[in-house]
Structure formats: structure tokens, C-alpha cells
C-alpha positions as CSV (number, residue, x, y, z in Angstrom):
1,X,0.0,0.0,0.0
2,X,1.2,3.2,-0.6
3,X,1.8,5.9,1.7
4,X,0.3,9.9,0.4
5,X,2.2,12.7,1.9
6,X,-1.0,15.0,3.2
7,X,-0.3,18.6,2.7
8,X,-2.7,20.9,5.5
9,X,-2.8,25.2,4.6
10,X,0.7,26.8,5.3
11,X,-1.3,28.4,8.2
12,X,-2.4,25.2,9.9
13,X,-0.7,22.9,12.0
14,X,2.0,20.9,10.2
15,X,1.6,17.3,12.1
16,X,-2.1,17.1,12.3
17,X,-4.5,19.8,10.6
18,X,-5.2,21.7,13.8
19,X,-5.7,25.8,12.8
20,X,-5.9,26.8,16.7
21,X,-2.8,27.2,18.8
22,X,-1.9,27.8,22.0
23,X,0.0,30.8,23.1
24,X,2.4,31.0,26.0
25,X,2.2,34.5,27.5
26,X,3.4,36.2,31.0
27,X,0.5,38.3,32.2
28,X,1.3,41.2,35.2
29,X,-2.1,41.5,37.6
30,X,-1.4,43.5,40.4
31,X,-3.2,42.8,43.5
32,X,-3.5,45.1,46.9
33,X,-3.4,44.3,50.6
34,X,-7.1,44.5,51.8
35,X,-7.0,45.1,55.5
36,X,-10.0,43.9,56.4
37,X,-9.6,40.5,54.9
38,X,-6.3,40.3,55.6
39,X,-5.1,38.9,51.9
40,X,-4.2,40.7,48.7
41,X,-7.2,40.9,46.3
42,X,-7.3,41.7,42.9
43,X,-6.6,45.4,41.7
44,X,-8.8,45.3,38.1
45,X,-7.3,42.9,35.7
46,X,-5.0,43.9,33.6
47,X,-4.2,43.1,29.8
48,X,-0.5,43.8,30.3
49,X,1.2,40.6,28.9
50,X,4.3,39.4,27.0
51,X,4.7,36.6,24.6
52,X,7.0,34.0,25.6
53,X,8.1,32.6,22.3
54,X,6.3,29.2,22.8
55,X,3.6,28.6,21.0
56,X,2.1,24.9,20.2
57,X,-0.8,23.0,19.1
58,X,-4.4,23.0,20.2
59,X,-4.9,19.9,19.1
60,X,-1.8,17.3,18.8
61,X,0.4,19.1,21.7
62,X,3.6,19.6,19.2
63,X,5.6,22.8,19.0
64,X,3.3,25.2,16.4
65,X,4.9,24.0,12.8
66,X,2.4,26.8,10.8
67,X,2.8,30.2,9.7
């Protein structure tokens, strides 16, 4: 039996199809010491965050092989 290469869109996962990945990021909350409570609580959330580099798939769990 012969094996077919499958081809997926350049924008798509590489290994298996998949067109959603996951992103790594590093999100900064900041949080304030509530007296009352006695515990930091949350100050507004923030969308202050940096891209690690890492990205992979949604699907399959292999480093992101797409555009």
C-alpha cells in the first residue's frame, strides 16, 4: 500500500490539521493588601502581557509547525 504525503494550509498545524494554537504569555495582575480580609485581592485585571516565544498545538500538543 502506498503511503500519500498529506499537505494541511501553510497556516495550519504541520503534524495534524489543527488551525488553533496555543500561546504561551506572562501576564502582570497586580493585586492590593485588603486590610479587612487580611489577603491581597485583585486590583482590576490587567491586559499587560508578554509573549514568551512558545507557542504549540491546540490539538496534537507539538511545537506550532504553521505560519
Amino acid at each position: 500500500m502506498d503511503e500519500k504525503n498529506i499537505k494541511f494550509p501553510k497556516h495550519a498545524c504541520q503534524f495534524c490539521g489543527c488551525e488553533r494554537k496555543l500561546v504561551e504569555t506572562l501576564i502582570d495582575d497586580e493585586f492590593f493588601w485588603d486590610d479587612v480580609d487580611k489577603m491581597y485581592q485583585p486590583n482590576k485585571f490587567m491586559d499587560n502581557f508578554e509573549h514568551t516565544g512558545n507557542d504549540r498545538c491546540a490539538e496534537c500538543d507539538e511545537k506550532w509547525s504553521g505560519l
